[in-house]
C-alpha positions as CSV (number, residue, x, y, z in Angstrom):
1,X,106.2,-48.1,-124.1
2,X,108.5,-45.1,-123.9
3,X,107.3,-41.4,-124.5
4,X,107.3,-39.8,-128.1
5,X,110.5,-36.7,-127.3
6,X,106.8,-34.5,-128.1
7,X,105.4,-36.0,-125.4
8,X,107.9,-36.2,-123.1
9,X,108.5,-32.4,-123.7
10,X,105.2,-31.7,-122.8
11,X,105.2,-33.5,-119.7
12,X,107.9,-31.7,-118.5
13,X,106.6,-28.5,-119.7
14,X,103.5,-29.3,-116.8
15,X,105.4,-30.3,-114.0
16,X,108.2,-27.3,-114.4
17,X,105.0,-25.1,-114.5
18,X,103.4,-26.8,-111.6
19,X,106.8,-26.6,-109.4
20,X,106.4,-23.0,-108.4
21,X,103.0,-23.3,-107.4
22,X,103.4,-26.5,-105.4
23,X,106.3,-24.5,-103.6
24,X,103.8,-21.7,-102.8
25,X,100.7,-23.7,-102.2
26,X,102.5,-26.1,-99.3
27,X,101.6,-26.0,-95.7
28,X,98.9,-23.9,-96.5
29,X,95.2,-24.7,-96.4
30,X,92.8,-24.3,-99.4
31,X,89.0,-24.4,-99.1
32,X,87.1,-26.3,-101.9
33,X,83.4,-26.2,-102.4
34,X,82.0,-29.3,-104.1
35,X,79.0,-29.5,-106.0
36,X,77.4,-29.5,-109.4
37,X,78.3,-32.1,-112.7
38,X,81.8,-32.9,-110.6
39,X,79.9,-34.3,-108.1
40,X,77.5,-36.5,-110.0
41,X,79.7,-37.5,-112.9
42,X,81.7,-40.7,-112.5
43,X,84.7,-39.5,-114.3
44,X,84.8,-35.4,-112.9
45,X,84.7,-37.5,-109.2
46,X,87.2,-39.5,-109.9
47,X,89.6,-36.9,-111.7
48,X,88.1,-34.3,-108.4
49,X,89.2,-37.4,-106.3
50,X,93.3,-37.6,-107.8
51,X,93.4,-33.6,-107.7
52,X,92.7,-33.7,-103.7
53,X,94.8,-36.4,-103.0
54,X,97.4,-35.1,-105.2
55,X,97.2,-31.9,-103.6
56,X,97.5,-33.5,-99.8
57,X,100.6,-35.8,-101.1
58,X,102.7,-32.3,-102.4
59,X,101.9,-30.8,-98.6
60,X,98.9,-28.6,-99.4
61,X,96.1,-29.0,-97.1
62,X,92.6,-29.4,-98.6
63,X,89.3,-28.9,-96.6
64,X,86.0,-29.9,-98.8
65,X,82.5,-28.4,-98.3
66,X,80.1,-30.4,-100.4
67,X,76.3,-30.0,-101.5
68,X,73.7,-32.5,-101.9
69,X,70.8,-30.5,-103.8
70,X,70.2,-33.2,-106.6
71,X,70.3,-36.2,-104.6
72,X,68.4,-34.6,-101.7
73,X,65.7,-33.8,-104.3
74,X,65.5,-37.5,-105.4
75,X,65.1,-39.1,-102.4
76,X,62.2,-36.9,-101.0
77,X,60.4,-37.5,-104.3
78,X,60.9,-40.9,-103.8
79,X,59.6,-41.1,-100.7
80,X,56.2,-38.8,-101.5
81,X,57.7,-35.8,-100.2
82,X,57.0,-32.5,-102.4
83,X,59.7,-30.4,-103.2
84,X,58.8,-26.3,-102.2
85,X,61.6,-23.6,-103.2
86,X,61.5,-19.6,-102.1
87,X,63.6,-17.2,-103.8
88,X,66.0,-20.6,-104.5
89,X,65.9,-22.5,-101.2
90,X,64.6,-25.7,-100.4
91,X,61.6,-25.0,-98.0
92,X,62.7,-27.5,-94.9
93,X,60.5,-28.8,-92.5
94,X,61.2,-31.6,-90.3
95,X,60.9,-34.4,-92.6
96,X,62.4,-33.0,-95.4
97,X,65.3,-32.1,-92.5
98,X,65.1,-35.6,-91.6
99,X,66.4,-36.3,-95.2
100,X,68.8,-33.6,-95.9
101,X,70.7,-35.0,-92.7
102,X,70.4,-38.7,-94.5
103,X,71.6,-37.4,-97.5
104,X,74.0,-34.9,-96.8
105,X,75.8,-36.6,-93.5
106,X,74.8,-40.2,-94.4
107,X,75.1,-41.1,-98.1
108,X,77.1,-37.8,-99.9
109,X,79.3,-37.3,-97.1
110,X,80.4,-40.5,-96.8
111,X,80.0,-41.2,-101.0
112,X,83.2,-38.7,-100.9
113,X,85.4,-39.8,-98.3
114,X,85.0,-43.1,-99.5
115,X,86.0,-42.1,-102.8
116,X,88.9,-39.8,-101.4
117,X,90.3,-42.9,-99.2
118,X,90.2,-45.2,-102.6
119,X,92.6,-42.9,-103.8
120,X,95.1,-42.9,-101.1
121,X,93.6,-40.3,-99.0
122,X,93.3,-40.4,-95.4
123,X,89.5,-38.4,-95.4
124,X,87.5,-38.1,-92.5
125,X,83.4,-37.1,-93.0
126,X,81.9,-34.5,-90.5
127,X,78.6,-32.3,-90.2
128,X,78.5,-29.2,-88.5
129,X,77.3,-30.7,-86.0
130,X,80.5,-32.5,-85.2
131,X,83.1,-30.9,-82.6
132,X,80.2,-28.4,-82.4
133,X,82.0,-27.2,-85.9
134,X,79.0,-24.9,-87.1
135,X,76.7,-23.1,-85.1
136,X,73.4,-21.6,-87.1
137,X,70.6,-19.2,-87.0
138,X,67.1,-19.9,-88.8
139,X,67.3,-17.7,-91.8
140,X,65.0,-14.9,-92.2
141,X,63.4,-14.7,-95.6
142,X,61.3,-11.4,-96.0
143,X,59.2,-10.6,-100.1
144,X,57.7,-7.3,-100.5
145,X,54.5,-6.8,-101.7
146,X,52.1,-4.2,-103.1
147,X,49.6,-4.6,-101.1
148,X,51.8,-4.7,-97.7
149,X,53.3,-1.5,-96.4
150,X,55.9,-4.0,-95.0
151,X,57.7,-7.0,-96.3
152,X,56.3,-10.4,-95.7
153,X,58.0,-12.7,-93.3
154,X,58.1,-16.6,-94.8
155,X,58.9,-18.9,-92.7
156,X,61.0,-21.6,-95.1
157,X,61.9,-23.9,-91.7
158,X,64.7,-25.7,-91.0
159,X,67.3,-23.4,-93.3
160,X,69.8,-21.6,-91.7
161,X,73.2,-19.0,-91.9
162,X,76.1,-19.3,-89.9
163,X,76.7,-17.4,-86.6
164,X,80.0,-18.7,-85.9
165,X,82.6,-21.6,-86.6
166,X,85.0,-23.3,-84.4
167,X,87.6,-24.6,-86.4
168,X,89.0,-26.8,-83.2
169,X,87.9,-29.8,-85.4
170,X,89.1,-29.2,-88.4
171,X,92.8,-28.1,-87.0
172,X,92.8,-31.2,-85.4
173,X,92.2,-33.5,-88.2
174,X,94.2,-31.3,-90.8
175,X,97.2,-31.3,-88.2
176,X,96.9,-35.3,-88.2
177,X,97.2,-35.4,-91.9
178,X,93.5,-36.3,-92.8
179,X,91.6,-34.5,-95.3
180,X,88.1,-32.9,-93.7
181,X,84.8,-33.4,-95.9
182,X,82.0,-31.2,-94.5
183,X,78.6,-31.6,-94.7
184,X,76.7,-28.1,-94.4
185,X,75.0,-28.8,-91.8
186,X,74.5,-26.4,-88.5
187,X,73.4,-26.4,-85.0
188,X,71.4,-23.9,-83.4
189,X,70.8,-22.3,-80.0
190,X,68.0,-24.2,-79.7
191,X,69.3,-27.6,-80.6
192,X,68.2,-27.8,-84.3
193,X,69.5,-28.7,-86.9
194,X,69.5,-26.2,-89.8
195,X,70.3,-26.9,-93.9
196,X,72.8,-24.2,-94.8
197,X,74.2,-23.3,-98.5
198,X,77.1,-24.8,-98.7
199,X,78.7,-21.9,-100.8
200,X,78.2,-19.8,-97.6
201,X,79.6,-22.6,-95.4
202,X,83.0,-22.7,-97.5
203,X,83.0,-18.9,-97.5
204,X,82.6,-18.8,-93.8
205,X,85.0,-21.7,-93.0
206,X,87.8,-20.1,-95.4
207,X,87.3,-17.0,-93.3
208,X,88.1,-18.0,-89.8
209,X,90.9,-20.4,-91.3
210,X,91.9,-17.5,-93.1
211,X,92.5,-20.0,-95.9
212,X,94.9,-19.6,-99.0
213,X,92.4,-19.5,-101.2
214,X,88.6,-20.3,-101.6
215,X,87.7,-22.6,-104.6
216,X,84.1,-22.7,-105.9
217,X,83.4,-25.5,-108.5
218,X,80.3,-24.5,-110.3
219,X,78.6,-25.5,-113.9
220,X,79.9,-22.5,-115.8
221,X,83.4,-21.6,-116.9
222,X,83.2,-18.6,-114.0
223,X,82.0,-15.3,-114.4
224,X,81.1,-14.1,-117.4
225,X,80.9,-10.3,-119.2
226,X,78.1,-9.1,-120.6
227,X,79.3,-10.7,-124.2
228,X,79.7,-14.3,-122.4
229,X,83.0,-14.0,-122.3
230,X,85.3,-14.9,-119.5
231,X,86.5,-12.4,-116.8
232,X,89.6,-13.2,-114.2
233,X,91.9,-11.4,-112.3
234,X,89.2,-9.0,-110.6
235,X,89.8,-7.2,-107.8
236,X,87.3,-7.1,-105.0
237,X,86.6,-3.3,-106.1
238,X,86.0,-4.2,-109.7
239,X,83.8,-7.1,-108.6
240,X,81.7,-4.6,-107.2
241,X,81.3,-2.4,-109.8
242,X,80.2,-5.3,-111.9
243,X,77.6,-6.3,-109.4
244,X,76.4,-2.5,-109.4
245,X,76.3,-2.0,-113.4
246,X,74.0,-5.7,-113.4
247,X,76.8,-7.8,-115.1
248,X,76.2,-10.5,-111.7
249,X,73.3,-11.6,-111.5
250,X,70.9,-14.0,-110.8
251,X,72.3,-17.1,-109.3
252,X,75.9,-16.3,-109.1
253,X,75.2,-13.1,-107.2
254,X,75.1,-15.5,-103.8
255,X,78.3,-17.1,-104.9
256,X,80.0,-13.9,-105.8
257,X,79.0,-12.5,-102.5
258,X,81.0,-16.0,-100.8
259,X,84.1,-15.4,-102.5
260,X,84.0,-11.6,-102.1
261,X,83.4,-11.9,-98.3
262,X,85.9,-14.3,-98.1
263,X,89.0,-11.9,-100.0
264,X,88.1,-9.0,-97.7
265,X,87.8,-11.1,-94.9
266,X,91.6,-11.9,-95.2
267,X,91.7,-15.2,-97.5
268,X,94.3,-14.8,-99.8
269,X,92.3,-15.3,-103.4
270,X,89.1,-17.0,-103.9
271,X,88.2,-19.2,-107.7
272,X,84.9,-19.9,-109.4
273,X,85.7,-22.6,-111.8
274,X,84.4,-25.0,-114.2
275,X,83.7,-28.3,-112.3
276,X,82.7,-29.6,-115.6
277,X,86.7,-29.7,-116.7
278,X,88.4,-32.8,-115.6
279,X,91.2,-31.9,-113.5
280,X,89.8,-28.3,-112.8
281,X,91.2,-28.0,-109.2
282,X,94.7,-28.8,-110.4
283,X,94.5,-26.9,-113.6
284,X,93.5,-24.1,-111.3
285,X,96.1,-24.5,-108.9
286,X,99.5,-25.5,-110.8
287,X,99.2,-23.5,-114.2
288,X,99.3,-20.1,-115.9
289,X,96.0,-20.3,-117.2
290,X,93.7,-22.0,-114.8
291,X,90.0,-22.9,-115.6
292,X,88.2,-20.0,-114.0
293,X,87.3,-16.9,-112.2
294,X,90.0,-15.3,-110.1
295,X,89.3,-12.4,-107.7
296,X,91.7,-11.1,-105.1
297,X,92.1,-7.9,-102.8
298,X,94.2,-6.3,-105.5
C-alpha cells in the first residue's frame, strides 16, 4: 500500500530533519545510560533496541551503561534476602554482592545484548571488571547527628565510586564495530567487587572518552522548574544556580551532578530524557525538539 502524499510528506519532513544531525553525530561516540520503564517495558526495549542499532548503522558509535535496581531487588526477595537502603543505596554485603554480580553481569547484561544482536547489532556484554575497565573505592557514607560532635561513619559494604577507567576495552570493541553494554560493576585495590551507580559510571566513562554527548534516560520528562514545567538548553552556570536556589532536588541532584561533571569535564553536551517515550534516544538525537533536558558549557 502506497503512502497518502500527507504521509509521505511527513516522512520526509523526519529524515531531512534527521540528515544534519546524522552528519554531525558520525564517527563520534555517545554515552547512554539505561535504566528505568525503558528497560522493563517490552515495547520502550524494543523501540531503545532500533534507536541503538539505528544509531551504529548511520556511523555513530553508541556505548550503554545499564542498571539493574528492580530486578536486583526481586531476586534477593526471592531468595529471603532483605532489602536495606541508606540515604538511597542498596546496603551490599556479600551475598547481596553475590546477586548484584548475577543480575547485573549475568541476566541484564546479557538480557540487552541479546536484544541489541536481535536487531542487527553486533553487542558485546562486559562488567567493570573486564579488561580491568573500572577500578573502584568503597564508598564512604557519613549522617550527622545531634548527639555526635562528628558525623557517623556507615558502613553500607560492597558499594563503591570510581577511581579511574581504562577505556583500552572499550576502544577496542568500538574500533571493531561492536556496540559495548556495561554492567556497573568495579574492582578494587583489594580485589573486590564493588556495586557502583550506574549514572556515575556513564558520567565517568563519557569523561575519559570525552564523549559527544552523555544521554541519561530517566522516568521524568527531564528537569523540571519550580511550576513542573520543562527546562532545556541550560548552561552548566545556570544549572548551578538552580541547584543553589533548591529548584534540583532530591533524587535528580545525583544525576544532575553526572551530567554536569561530565560537560565541564570536556563532553560535548549531556541529556536527561524521558525513557518512558518510545524512540526517545532518536527523537533526542535527530530532531529540533528532542524529549528532554539539555545542558552544555554554553
Amino acid at each position: 500500500m502506497s503512502l497518502t502524499p500527507d504521509a509521505a510528506h511527513n516522512v520526509a519532513h523526519v529524515l531531512t530533519e534527521a540528515l544534519p544531525y546524522i552528519k554531525r553525530f558520525r564517527g563520534k561516540t555517545i554515552v547512554i545510560k539505561y535504566g528505568g520503564n525503558a528497560m522493563t517495558e517490552e515495547a520502550l526495549k524494543e523501540s531503545f533496541a532500533r534507536d541503538v542499532v539505528l544509531m551504529r548503522l548511520v556511523g555513530i558509535n553508541p556505548v550503554i551503561v545499564h542498571g539493574g535496581g528492580p530486578q536486583i531487588g526481586s531476586l534477593l526477595d526471592r531468595l529471603g534476602i532483605e532489602s536495606k537502603f541508606v540515604q538511597g543505596m542498596r546496603v551490599t554485603d556479600k551475598d547481596t554482592m553475590d546477586v548484584v554480580e548475577m543480575v547485573l553481569g549475568g541476566l541484564v547484561n546479557k538480557d540487552i545484548v541479546t536484544l541489541l544482536n536481535h536487531h542487527g547489532a553486533s553487542a558485546v556484554g562486559l562488567t567493570g571488571k573486564d579488561g580491568d575497565l573500572i577500578h573502584a573505592t568503597k564508598m564512604v557514607v557519613k549522617r550527622n547527628s545531634p548527639e555526635l560532635d562528628v558525623p557517623e561513619i556507615i558502613d553500607i559494604g560492597h558499594v563503591g565510586e570510581v577511581k579511574s577507567i581504562d577505556i583500552s576495552v572499550v576502544n577496542m570493541l568500538v574500533n571493531g564495530n561492536f556496540i559495548p553494554v556495561i554492567a556497573p560493576i568495579g574492582v578494587g585495590e583489594d580485589g573486590r567487587s564493588y556495586n557502583i551507580n550506574a549514572d556515575l559510571v556513564a558520567g565517568k566513562l563519557a569523561e575519559v572518552l570525552q564523549a559527544e554527548k552523555l544521554i541519561l534516560l530517566t522516568n521524568t520528562k527531564g528537569l523540571l522548574d519550580k511550576d513542573g514545567e520543562l527546562l532545556t538548553g541550560l548552561t552548566t552556570e545556570r544549572v548551578d544556580e538552580l541547584v543553589a536556589d533548591g529548584t534540583i532536588h532530591g533524587g535528580m541532584l545525583p544525576k544532575i551532578a553526572c551530567a554536569l561533571d561530565a560537560v565541564k569535564a570536556g563532553v560535548g553536551s549531556a541529556q536527561i530524557i524521558d525513557g518512558r517515550v518510545k524512540h526517545a534516544v532518536l527523537l533526542e538525537l535527530f530532531t529540533d525538539e528532542g524529549v528532554g533536558t539539555l545542558i552544555c558549557r554554553r
